[in-house]
MIDOSE-1310 file (N, C-alpha, C; in nm, 2 decimals, decimal comma, always signed):
residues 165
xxxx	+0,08/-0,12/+0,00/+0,00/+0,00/+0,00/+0,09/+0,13/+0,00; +0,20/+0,12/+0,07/+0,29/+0,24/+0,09/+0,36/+0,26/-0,06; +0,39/+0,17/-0,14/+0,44/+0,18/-0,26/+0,31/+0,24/-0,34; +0,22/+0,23/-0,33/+0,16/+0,27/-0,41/+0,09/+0,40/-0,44
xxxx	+0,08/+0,45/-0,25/+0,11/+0,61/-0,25/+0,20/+0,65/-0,29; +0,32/+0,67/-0,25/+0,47/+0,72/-0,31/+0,45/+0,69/-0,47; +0,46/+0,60/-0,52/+0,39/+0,61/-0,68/+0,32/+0,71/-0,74; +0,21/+0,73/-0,64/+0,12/+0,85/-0,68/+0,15/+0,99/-0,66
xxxx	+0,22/+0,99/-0,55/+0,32/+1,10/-0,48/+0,41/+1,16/-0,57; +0,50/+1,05/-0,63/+0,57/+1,10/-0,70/+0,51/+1,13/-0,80; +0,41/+1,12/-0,89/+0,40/+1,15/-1,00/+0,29/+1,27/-0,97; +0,26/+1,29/-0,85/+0,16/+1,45/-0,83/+0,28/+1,55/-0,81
xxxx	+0,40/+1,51/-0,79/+0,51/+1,65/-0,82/+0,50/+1,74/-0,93; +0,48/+1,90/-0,88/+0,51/+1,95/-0,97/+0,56/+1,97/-1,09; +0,53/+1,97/-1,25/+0,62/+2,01/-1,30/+0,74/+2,13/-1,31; +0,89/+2,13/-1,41/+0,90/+2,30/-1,40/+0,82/+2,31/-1,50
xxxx	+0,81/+2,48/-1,47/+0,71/+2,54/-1,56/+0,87/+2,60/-1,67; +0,80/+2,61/-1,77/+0,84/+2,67/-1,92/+0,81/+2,75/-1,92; +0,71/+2,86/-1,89/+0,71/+2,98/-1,92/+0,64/+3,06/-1,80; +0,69/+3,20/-1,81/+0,66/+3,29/-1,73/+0,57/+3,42/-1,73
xxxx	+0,45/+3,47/-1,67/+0,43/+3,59/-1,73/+0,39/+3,73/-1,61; +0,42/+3,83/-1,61/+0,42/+3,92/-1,51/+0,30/+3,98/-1,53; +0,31/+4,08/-1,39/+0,15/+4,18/-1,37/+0,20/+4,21/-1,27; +0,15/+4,34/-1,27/+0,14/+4,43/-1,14/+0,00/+4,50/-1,12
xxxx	-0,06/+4,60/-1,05/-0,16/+4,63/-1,01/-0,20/+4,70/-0,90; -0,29/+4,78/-0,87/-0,33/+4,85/-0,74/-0,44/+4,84/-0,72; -0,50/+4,85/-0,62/-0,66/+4,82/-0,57/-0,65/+4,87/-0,49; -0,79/+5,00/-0,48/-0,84/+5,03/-0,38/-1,01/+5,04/-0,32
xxxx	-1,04/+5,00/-0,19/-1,12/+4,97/-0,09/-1,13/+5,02/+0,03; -1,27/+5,01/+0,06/-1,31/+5,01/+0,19/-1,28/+4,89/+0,27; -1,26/+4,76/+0,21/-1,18/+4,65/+0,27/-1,11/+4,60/+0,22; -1,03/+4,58/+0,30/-0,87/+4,49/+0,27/-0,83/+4,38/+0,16
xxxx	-0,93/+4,32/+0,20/-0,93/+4,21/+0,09/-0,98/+4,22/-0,05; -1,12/+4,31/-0,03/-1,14/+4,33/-0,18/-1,00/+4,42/-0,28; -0,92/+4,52/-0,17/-0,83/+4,55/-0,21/-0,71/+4,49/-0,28; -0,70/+4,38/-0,25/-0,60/+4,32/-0,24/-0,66/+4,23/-0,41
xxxx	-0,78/+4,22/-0,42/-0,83/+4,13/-0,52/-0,85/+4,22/-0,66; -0,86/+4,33/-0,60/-0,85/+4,48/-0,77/-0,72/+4,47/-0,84; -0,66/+4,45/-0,66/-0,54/+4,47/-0,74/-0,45/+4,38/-0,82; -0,48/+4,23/-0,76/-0,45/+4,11/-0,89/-0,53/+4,12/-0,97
xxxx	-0,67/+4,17/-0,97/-0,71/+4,18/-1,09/-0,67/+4,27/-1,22; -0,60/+4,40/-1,13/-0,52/+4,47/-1,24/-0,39/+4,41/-1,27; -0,34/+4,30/-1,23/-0,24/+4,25/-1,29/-0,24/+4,14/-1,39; -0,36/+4,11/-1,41/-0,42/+4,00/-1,47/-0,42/+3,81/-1,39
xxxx	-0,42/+3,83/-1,25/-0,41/+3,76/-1,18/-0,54/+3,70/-1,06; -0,63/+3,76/-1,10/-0,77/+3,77/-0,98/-0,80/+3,59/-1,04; -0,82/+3,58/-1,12/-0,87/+3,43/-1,14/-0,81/+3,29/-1,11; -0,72/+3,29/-1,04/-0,66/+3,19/-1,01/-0,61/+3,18/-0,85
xxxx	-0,61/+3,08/-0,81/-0,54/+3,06/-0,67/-0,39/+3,07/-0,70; -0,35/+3,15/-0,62/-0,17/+3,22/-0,63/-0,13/+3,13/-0,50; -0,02/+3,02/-0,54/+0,07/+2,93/-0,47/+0,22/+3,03/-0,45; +0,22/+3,08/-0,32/+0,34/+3,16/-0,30/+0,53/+3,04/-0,32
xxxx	+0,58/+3,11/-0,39/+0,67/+3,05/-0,45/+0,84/+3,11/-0,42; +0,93/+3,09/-0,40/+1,04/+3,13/-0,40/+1,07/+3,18/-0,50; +1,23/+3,24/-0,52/+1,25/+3,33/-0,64/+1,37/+3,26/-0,73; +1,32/+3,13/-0,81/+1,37/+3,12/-0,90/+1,37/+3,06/-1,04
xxxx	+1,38/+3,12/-1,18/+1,36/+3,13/-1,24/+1,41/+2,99/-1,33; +1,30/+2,87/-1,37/+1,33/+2,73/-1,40/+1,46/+2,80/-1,56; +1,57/+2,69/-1,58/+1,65/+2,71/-1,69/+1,52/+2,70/-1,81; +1,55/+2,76/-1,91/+1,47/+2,81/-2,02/+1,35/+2,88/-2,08
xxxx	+1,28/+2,93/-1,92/+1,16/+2,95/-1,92/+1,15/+3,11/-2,01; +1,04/+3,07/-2,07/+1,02/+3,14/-2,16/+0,92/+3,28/-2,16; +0,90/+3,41/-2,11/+0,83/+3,52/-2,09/+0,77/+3,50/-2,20; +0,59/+3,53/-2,14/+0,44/+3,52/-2,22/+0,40/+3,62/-2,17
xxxx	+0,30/+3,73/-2,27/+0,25/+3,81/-2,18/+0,08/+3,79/-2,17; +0,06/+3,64/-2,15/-0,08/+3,63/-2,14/-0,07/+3,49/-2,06; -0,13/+3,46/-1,95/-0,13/+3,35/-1,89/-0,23/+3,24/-1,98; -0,18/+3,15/-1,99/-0,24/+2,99/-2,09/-0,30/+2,91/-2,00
xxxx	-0,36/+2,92/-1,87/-0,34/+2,87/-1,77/-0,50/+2,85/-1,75; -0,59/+2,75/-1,69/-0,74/+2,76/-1,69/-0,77/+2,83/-1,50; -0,88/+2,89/-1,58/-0,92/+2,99/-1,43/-0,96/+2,89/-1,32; -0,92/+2,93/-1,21/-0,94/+2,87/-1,12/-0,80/+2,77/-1,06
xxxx	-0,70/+2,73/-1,16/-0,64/+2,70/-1,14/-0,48/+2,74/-1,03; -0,43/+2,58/-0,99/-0,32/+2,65/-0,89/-0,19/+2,68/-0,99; -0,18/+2,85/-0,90/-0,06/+2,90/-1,01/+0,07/+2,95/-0,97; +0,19/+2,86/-0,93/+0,29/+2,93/-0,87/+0,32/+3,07/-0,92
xxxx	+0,34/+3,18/-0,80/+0,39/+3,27/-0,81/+0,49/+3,35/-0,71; +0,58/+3,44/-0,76/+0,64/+3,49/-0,64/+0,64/+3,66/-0,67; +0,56/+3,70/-0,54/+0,56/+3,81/-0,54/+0,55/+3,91/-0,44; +0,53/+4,07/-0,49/+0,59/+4,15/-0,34/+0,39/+4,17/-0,34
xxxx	+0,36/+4,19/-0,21/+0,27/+4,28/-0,20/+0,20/+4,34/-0,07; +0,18/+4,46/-0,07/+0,18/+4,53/+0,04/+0,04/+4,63/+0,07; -0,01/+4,61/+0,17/-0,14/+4,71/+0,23/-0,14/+4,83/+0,28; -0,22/+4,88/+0,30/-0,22/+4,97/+0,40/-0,34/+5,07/+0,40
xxxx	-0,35/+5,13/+0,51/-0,44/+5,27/+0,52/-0,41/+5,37/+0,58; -0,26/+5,41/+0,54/-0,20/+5,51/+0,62/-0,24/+5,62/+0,51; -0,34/+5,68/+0,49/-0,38/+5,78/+0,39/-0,28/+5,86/+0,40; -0,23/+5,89/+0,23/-0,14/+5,99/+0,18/-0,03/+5,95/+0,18
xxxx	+0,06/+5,78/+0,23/+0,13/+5,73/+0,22/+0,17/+5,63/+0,09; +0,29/+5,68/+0,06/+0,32/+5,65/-0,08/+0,35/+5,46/-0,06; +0,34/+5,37/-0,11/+0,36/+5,26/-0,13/+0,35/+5,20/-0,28; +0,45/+5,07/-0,26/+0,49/+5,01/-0,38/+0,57/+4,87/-0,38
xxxx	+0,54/+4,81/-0,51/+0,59/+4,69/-0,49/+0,66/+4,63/-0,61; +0,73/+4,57/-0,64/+0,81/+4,50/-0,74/+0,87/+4,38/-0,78; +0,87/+4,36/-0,86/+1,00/+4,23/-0,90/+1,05/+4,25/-1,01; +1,18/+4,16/-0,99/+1,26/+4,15/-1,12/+1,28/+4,02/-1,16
xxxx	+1,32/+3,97/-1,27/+1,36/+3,90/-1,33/+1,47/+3,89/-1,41; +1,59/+3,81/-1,34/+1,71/+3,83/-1,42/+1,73/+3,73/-1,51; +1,73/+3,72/-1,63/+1,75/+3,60/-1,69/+1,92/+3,57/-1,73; +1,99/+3,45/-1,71/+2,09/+3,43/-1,72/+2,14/+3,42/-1,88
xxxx	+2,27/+3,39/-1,94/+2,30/+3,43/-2,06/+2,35/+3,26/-2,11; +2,33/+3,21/-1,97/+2,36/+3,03/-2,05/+2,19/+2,99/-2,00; +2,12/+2,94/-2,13/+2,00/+2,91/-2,10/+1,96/+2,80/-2,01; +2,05/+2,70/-2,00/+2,08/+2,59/-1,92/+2,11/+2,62/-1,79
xxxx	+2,09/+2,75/-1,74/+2,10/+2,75/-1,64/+1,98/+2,84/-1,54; +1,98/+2,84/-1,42/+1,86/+2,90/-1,34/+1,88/+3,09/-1,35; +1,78/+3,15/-1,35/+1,78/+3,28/-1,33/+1,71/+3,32/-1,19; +1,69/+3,48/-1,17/+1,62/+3,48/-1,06/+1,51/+3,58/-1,04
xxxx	+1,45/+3,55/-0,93/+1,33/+3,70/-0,91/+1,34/+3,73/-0,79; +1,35/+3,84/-0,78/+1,36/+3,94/-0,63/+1,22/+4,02/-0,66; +1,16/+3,99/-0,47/+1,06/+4,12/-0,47/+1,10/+4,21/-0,36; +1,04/+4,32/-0,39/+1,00/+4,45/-0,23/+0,89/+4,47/-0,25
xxxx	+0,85/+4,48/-0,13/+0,73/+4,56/-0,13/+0,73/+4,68/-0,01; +0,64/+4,78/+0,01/+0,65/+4,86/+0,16/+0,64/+5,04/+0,12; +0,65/+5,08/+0,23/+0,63/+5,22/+0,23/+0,77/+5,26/+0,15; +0,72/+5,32/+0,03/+0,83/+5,38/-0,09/+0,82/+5,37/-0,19
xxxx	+0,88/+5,46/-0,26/+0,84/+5,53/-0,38/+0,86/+5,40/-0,51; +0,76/+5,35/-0,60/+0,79/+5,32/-0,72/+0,94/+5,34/-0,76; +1,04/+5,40/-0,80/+1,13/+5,42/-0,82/+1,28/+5,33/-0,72; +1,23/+5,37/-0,61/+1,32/+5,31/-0,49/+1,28/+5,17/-0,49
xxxx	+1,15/+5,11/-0,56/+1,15/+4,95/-0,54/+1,19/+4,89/-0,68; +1,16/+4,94/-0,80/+1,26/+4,90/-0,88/+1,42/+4,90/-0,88; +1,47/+5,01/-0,82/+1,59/+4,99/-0,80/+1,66/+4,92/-0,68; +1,59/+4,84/-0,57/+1,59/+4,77/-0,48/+1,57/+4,66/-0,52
xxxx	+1,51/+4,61/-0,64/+1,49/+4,47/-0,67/+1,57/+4,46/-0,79; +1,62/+4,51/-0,87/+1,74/+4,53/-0,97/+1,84/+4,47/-0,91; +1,90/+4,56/-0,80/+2,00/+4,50/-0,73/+2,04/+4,39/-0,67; +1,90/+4,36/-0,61/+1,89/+4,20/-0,59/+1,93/+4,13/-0,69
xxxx	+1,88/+4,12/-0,81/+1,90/+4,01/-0,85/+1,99/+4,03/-0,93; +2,11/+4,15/-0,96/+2,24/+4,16/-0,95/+2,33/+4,08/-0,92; +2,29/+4,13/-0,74/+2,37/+4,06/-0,63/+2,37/+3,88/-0,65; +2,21/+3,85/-0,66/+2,18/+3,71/-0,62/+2,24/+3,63/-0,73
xxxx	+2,22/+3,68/-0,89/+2,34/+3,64/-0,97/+2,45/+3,61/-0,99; +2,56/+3,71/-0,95/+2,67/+3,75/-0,91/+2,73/+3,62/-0,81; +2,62/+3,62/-0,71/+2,66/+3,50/-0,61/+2,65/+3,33/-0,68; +2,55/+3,34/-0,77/+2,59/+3,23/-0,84/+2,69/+3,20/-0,94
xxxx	+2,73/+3,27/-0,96/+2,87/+3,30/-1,09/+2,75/+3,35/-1,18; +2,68/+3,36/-1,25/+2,57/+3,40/-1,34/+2,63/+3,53/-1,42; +2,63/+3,56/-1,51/+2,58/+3,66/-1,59/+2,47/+3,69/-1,66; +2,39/+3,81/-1,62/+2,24/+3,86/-1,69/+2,23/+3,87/-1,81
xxxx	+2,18/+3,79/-1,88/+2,14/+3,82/-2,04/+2,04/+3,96/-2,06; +1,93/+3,97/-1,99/+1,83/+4,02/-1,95/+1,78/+4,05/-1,83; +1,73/+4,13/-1,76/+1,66/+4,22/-1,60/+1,53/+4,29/-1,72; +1,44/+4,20/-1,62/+1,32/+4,25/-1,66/+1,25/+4,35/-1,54
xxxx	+1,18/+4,38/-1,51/+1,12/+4,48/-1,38/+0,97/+4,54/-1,40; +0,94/+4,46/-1,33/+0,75/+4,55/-1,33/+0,73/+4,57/-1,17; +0,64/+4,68/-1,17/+0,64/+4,73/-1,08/+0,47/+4,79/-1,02; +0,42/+4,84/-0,95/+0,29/+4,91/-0,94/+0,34/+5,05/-0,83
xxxx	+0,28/+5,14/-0,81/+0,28/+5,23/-0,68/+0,14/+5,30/-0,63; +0,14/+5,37/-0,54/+0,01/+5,42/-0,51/+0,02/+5,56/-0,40; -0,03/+5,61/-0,44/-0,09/+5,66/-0,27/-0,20/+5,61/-0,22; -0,17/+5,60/-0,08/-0,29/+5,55/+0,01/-0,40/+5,62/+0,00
xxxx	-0,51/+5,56/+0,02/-0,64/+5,60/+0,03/-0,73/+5,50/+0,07; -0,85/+5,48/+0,18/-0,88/+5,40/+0,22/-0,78/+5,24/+0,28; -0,82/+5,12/+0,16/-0,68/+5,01/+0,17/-0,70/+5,05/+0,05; -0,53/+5,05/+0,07/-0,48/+5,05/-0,08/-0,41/+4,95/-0,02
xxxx	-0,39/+4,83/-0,15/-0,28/+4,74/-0,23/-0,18/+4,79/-0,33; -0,05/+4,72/-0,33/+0,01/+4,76/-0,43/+0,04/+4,53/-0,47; +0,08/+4,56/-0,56/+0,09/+4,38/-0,59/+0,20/+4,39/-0,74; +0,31/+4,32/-0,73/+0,41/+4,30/-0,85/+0,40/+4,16/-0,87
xxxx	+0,37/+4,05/-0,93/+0,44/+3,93/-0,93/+0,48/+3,89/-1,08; +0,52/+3,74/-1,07/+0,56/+3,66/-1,18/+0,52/+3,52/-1,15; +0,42/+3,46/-1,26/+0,39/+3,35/-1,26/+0,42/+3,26/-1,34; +0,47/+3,14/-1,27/+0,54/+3,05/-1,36/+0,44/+2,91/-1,38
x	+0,43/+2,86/-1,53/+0,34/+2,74/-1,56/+0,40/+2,70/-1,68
């Protein structure tokens, strides 16, 4: 019997995903959550259950800018995203995507999210995945970067991700 779970086990592993596609977005509300749901929906992300994911980028995966993916479905993602209702407070969120220059090998994604300016989180997650490269021996073929910002009002969301399938 135990062989034949683990059989099944193994074969409900994950695939990697082959391709990637980004969204950012902001949402705002009188509640939190609806907040939080405008704002994947301005990323093109509301329709799916979002599987929080670590940040790295499978060897060859290929950037789509339309998810192939059926609604409802589970969709790894890794991403920044941040609330709040501190009215008149600037917030923002991002990721990057560094793609390596030997396809055969892994790339990566850094997020931030938090009180700060659009500009300061693109350039906080650039560096990241600079840095996190660098640490691999890697060279960037490509740094991609999307991003959202906001001022507060009511809840405001800010939301950056990348979803891999």
């Amino acid at each position: 019997m135990y062989q034949e779970l683990a059989a099944q086990d193994t074969r409900a592993l994950p695939r990697v995903a082959h391709y990637c596609t980004v969204g950012a977005g902001v949402g705002v509300s009188a509640f939190e959550l609806l907040s939080f749901d405008r704002a994947l929906r301005q990323a093109g992300f509301a329709d799916y259950n979002l599987l929080r994911v670590s940040s790295i980028l499978p060897p060859g995966v290929q950037p789509r800018a339309v998810l192939e993916v059926p609604k409802g479905a589970l969709l790894p993602t890794a991403y920044g995203v941040f609330s709040s209702r501190e009215e008149g407070r600037v917030i923002a969120a991002a990721v990057s995507l560094a793609f390596p220059t030997d396809p055969r090998a892994v790339g990566v994604i850094m997020e931030t999210e938090g009180y700060m300016t659009e500009q300061e989180a693109r350039e906080a997650v650039a560096a990241m995945a600079e840095e996190a490269m660098e640490d691999r021996n890697l060279r960037i073929a490509r740094l991609e970067i999307v991003s959202a910002a906001a001022t507060v009002e009511l809840y405001t969301t800010v939301f950056a991700g990348v979803a891999l399938w």
